[in-house]
mmCIF file of the N, C-alpha and C atoms, coordinates in Angstrom:
data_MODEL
# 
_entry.id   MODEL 
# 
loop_
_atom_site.group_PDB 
_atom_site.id 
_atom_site.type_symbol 
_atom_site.label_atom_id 
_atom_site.label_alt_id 
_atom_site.label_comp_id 
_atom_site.label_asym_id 
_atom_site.label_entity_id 
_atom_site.label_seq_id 
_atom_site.pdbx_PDB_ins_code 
_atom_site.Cartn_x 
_atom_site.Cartn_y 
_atom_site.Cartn_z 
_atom_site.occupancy 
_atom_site.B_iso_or_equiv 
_atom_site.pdbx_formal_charge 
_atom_site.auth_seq_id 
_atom_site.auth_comp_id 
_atom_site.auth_asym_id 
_atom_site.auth_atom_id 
_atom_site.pdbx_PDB_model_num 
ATOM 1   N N  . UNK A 1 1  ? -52.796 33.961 7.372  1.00 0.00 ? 1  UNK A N  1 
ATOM 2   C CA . UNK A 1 1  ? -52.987 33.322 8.661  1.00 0.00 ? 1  UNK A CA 1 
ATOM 3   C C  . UNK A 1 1  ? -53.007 34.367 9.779  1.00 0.00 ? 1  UNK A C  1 
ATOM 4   N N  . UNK A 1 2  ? -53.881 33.987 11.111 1.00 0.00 ? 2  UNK A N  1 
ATOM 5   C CA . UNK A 1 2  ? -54.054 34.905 11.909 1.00 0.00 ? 2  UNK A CA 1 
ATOM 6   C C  . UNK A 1 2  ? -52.306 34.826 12.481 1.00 0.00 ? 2  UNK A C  1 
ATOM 7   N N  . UNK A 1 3  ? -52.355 35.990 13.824 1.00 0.00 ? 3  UNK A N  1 
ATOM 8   C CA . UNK A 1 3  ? -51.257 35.718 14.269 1.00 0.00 ? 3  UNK A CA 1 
ATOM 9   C C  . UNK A 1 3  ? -51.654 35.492 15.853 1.00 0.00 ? 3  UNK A C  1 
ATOM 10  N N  . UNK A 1 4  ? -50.593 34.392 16.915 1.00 0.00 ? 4  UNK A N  1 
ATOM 11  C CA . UNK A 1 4  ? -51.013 34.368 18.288 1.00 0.00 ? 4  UNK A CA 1 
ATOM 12  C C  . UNK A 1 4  ? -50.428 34.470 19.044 1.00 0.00 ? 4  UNK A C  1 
ATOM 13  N N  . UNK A 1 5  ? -50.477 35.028 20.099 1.00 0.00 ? 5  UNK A N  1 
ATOM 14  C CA . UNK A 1 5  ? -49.499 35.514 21.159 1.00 0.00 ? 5  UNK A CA 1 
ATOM 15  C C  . UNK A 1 5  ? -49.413 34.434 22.256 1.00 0.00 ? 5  UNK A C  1 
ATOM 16  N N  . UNK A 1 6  ? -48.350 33.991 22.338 1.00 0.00 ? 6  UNK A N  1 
ATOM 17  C CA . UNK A 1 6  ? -48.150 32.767 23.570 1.00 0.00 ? 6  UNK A CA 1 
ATOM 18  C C  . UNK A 1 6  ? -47.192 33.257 24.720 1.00 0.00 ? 6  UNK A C  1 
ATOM 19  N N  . UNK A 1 7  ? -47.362 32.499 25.468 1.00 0.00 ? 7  UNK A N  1 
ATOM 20  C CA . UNK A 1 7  ? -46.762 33.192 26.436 1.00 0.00 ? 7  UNK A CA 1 
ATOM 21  C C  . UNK A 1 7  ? -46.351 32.027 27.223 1.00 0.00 ? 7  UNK A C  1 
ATOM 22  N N  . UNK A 1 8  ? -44.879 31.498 28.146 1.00 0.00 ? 8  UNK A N  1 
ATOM 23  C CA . UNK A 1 8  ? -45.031 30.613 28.808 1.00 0.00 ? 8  UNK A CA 1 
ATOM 24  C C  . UNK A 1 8  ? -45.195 31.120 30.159 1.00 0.00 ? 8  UNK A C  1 
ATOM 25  N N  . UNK A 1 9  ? -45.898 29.807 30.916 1.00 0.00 ? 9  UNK A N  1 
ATOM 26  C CA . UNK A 1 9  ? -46.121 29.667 31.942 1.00 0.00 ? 9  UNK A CA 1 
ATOM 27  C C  . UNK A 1 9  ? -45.894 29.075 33.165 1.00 0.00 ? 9  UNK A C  1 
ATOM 28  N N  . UNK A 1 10 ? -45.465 27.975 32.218 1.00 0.00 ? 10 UNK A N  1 
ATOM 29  C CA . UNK A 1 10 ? -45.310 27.170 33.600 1.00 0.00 ? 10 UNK A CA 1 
ATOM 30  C C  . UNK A 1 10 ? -43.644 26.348 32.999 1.00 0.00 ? 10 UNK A C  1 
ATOM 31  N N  . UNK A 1 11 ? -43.096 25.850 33.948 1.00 0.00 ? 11 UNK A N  1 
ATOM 32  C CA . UNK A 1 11 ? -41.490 25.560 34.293 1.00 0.00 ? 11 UNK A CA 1 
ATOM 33  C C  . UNK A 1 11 ? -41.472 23.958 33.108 1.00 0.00 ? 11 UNK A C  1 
ATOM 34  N N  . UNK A 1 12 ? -40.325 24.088 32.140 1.00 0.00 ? 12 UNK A N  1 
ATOM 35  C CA . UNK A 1 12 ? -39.864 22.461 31.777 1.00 0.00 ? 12 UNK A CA 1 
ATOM 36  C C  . UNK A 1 12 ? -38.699 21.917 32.886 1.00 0.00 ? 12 UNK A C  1 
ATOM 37  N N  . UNK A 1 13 ? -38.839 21.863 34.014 1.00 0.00 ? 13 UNK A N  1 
ATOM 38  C CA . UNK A 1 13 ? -38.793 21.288 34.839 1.00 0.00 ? 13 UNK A CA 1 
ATOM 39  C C  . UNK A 1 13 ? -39.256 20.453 35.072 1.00 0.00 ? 13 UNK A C  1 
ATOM 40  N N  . UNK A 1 14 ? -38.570 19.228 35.078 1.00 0.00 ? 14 UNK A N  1 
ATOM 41  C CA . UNK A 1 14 ? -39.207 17.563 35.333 1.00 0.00 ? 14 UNK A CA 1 
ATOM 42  C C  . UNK A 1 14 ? -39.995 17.030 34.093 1.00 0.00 ? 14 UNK A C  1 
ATOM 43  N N  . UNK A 1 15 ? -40.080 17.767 33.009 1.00 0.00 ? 15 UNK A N  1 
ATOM 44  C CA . UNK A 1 15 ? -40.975 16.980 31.469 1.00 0.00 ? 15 UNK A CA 1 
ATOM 45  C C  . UNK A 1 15 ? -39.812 16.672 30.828 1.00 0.00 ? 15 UNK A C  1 
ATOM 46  N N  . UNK A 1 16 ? -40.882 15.642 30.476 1.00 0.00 ? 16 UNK A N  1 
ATOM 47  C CA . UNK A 1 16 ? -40.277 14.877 29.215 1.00 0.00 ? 16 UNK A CA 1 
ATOM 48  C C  . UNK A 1 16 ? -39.381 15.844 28.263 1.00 0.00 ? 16 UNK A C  1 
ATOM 49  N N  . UNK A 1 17 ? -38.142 15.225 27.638 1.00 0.00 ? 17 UNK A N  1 
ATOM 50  C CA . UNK A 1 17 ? -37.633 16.224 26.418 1.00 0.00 ? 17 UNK A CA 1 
ATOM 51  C C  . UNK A 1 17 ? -37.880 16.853 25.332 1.00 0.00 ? 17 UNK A C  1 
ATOM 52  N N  . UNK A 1 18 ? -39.306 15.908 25.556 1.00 0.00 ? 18 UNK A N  1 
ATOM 53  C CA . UNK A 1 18 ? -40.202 16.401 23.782 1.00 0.00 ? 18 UNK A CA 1 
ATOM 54  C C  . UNK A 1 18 ? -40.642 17.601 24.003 1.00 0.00 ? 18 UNK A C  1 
ATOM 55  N N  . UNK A 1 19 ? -40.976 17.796 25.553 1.00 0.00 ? 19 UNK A N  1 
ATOM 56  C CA . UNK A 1 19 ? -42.152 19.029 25.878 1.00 0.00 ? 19 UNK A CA 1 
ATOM 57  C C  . UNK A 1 19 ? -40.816 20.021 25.760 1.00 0.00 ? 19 UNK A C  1 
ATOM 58  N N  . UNK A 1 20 ? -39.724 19.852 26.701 1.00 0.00 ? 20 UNK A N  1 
ATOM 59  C CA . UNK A 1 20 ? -38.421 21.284 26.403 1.00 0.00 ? 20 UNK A CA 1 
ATOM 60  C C  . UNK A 1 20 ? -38.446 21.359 25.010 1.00 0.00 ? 20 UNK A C  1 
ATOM 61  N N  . UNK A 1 21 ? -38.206 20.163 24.078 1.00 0.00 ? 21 UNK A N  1 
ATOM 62  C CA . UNK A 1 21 ? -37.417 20.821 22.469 1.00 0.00 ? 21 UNK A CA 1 
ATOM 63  C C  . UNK A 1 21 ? -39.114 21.624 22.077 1.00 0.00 ? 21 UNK A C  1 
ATOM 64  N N  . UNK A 1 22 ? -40.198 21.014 22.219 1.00 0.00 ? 22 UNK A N  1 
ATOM 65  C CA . UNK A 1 22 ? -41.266 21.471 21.554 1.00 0.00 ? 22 UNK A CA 1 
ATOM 66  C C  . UNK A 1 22 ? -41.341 23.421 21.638 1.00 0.00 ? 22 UNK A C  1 
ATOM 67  N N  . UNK A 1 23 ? -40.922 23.629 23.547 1.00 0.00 ? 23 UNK A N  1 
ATOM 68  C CA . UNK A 1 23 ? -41.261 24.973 23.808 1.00 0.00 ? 23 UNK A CA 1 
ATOM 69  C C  . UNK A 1 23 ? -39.835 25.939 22.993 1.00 0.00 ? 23 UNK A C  1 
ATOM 70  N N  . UNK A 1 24 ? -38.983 25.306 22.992 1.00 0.00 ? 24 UNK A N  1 
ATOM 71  C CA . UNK A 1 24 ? -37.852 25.700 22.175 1.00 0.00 ? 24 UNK A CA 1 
ATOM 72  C C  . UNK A 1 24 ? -38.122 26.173 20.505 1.00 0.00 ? 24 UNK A C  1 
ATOM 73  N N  . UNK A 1 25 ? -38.764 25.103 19.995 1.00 0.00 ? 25 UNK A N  1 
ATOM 74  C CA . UNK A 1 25 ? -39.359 25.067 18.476 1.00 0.00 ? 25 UNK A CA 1 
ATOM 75  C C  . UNK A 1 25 ? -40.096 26.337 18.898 1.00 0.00 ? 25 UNK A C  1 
ATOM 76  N N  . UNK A 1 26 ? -40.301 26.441 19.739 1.00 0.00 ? 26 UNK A N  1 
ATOM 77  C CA . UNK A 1 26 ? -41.854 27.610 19.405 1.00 0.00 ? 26 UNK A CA 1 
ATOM 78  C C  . UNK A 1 26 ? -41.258 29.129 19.696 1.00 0.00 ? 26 UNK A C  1 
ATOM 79  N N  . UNK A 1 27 ? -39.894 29.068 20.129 1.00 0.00 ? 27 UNK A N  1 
ATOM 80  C CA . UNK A 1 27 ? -38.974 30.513 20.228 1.00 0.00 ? 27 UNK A CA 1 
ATOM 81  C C  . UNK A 1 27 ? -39.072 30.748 22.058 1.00 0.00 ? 27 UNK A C  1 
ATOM 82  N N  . UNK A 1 28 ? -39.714 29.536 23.051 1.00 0.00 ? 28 UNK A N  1 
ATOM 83  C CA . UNK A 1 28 ? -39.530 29.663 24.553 1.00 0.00 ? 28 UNK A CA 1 
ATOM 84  C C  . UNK A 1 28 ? -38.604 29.038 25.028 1.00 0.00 ? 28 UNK A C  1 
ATOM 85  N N  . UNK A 1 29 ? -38.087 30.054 26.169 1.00 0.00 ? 29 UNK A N  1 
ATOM 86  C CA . UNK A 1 29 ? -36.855 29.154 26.603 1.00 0.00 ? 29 UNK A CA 1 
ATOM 87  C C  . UNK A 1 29 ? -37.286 29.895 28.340 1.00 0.00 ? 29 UNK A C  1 
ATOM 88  N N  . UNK A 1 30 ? -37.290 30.866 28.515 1.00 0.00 ? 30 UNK A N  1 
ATOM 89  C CA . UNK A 1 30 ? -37.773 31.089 29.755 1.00 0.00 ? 30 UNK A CA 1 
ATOM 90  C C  . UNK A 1 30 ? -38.982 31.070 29.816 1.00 0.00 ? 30 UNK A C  1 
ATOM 91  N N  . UNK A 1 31 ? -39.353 31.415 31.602 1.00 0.00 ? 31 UNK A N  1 
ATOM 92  C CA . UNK A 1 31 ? -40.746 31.486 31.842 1.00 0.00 ? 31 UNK A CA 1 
ATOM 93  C C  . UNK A 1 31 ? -40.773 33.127 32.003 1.00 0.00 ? 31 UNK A C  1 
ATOM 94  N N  . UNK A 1 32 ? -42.182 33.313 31.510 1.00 0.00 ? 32 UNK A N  1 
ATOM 95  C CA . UNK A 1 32 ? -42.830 34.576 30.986 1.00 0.00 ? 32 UNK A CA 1 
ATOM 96  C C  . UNK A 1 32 ? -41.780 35.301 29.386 1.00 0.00 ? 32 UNK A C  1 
ATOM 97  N N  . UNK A 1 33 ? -42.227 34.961 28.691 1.00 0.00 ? 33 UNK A N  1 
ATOM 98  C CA . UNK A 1 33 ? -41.254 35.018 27.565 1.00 0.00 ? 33 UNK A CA 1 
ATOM 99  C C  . UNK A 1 33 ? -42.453 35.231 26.786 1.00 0.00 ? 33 UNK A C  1 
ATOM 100 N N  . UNK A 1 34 ? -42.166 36.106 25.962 1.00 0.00 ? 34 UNK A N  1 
ATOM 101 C CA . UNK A 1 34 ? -44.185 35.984 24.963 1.00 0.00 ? 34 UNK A CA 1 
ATOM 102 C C  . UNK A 1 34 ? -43.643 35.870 23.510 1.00 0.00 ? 34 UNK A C  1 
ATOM 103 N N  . UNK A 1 35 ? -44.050 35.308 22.473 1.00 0.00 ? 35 UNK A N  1 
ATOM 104 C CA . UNK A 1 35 ? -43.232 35.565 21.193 1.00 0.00 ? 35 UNK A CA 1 
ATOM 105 C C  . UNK A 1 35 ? -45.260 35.273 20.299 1.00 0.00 ? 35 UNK A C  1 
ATOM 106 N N  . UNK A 1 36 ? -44.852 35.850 19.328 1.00 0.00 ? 36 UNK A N  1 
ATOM 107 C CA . UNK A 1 36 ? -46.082 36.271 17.774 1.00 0.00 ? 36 UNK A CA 1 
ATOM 108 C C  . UNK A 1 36 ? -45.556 34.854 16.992 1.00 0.00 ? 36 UNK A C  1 
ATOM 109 N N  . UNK A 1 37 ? -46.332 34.382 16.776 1.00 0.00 ? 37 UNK A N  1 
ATOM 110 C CA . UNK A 1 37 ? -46.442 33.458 15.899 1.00 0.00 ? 37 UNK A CA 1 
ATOM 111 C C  . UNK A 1 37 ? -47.335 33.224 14.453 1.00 0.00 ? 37 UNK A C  1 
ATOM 112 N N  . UNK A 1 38 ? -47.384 32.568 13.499 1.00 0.00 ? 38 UNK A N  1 
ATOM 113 C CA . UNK A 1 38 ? -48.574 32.656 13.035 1.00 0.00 ? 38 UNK A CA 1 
ATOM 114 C C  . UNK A 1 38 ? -49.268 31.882 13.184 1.00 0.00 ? 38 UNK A C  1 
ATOM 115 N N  . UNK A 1 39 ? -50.656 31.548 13.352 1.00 0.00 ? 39 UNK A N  1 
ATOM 116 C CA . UNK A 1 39 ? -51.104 30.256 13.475 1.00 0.00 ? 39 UNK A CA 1 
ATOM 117 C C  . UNK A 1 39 ? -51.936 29.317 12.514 1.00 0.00 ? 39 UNK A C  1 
ATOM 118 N N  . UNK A 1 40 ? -50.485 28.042 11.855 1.00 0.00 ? 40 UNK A N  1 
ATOM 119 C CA . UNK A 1 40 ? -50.374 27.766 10.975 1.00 0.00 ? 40 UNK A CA 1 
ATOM 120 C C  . UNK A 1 40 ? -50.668 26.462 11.852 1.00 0.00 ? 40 UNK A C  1 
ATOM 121 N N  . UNK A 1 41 ? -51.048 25.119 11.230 1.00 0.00 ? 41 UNK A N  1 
ATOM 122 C CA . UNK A 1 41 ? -51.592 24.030 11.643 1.00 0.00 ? 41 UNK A CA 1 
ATOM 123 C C  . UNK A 1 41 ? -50.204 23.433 12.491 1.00 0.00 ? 41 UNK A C  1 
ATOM 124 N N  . UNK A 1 42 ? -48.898 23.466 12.008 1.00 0.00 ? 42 UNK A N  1 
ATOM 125 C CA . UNK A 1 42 ? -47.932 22.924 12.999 1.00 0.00 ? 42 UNK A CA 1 
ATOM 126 C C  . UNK A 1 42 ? -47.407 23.535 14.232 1.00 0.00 ? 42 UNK A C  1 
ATOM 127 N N  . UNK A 1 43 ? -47.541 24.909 14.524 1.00 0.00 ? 43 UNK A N  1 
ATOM 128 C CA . UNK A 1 43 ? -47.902 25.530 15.294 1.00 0.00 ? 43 UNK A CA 1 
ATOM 129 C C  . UNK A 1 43 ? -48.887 25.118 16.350 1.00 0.00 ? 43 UNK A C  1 
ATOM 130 N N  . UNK A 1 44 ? -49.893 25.435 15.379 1.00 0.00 ? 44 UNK A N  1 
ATOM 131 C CA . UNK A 1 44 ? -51.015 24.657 16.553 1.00 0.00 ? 44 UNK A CA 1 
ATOM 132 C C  . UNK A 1 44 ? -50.977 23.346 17.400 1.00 0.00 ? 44 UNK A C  1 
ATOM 133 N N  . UNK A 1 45 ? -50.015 22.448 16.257 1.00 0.00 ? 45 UNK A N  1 
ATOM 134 C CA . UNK A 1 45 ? -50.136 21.286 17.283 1.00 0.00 ? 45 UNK A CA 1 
ATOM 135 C C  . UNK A 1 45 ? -49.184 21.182 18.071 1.00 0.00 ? 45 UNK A C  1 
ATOM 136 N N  . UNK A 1 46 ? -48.259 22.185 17.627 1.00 0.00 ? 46 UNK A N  1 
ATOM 137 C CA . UNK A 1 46 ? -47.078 22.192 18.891 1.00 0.00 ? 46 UNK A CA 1 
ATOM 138 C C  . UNK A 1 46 ? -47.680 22.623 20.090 1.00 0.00 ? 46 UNK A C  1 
ATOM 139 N N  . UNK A 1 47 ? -48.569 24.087 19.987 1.00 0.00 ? 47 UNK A N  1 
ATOM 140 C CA . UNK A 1 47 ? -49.361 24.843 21.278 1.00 0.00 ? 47 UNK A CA 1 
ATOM 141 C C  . UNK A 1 47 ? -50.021 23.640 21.870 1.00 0.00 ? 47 UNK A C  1 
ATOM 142 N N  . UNK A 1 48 ? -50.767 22.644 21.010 1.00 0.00 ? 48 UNK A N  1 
ATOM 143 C CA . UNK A 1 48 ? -51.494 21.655 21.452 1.00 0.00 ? 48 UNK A CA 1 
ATOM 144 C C  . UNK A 1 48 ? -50.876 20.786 22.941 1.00 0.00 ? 48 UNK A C  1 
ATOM 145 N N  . UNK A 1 49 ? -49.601 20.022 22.125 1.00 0.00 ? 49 UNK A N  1 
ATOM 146 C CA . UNK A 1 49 ? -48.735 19.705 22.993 1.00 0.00 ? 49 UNK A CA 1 
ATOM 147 C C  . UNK A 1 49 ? -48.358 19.779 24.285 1.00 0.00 ? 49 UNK A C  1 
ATOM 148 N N  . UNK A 1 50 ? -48.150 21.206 24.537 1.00 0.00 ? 50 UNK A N  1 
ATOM 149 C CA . UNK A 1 50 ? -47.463 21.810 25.888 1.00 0.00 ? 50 UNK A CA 1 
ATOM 150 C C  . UNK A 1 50 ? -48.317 22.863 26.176 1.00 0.00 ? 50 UNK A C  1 
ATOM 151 N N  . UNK A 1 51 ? -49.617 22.974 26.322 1.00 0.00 ? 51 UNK A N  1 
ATOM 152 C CA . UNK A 1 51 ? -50.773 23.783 26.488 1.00 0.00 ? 51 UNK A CA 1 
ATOM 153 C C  . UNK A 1 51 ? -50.779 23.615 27.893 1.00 0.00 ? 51 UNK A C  1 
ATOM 154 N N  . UNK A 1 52 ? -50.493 23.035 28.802 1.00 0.00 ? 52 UNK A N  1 
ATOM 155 C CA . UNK A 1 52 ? -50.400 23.134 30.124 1.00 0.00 ? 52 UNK A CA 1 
ATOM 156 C C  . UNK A 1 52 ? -49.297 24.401 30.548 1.00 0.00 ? 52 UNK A C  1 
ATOM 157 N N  . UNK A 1 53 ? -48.257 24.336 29.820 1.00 0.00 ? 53 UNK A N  1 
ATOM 158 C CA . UNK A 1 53 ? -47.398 25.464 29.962 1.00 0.00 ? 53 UNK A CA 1 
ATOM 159 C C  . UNK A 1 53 ? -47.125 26.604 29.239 1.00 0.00 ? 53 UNK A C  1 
ATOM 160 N N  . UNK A 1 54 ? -48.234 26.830 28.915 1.00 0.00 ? 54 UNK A N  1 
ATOM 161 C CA . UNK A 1 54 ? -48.585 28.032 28.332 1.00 0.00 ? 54 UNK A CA 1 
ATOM 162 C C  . UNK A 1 54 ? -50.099 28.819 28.222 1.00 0.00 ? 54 UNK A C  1 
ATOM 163 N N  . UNK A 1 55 ? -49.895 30.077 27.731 1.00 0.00 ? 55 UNK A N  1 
ATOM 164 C CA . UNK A 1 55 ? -51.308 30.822 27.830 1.00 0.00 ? 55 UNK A CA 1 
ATOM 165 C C  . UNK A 1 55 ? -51.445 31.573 26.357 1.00 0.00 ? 55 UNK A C  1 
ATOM 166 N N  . UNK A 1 56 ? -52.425 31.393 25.521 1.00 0.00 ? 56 UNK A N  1 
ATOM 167 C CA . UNK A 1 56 ? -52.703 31.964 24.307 1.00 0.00 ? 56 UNK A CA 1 
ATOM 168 C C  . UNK A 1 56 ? -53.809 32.729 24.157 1.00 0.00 ? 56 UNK A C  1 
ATOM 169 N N  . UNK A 1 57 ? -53.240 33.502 23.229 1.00 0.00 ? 57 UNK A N  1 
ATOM 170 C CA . UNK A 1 57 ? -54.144 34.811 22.956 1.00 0.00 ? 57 UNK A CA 1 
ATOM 171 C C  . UNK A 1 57 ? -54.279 35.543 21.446 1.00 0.00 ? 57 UNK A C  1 
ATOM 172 N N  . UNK A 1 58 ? -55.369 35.980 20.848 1.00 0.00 ? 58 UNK A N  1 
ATOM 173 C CA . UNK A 1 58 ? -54.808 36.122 19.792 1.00 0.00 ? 58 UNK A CA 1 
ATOM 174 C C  . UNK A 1 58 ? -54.249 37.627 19.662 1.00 0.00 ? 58 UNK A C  1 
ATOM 175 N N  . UNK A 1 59 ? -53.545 37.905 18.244 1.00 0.00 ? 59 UNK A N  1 
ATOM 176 C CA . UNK A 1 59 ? -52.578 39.320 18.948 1.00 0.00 ? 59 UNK A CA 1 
ATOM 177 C C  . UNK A 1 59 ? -53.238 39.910 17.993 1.00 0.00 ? 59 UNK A C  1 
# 
């Protein structure tokens, strides 16, 4: 599997709890925080998810 670089962006401030635990699952907890992932289909649909608060790239 490739690997992808995420990065957050924008604040879990005021979302729903699914969107905090989701950015949590994904190793984010602050903003500007970048973590390697691989990008494996549950992955993806997590990025899917909370794609407003975040920026992807591949690494």
């Amino acid at each position: 599997m490739a690997k992808i670089k995420i990065t957050q962006t924008g604040s879990p401030i005021r979302r729903d709890k699914t969107q905090r635990a989701t950015l949590v699952g994904l190793g984010l907890n602050k903003m500007h925080r970048t973590v390697e992932v691989e990008g494996t289909p549950e992955v993806l649909g997590q990025v899917r998810k909370v794609q407003h608060l975040l920026s992807v790239e591949n690494a």
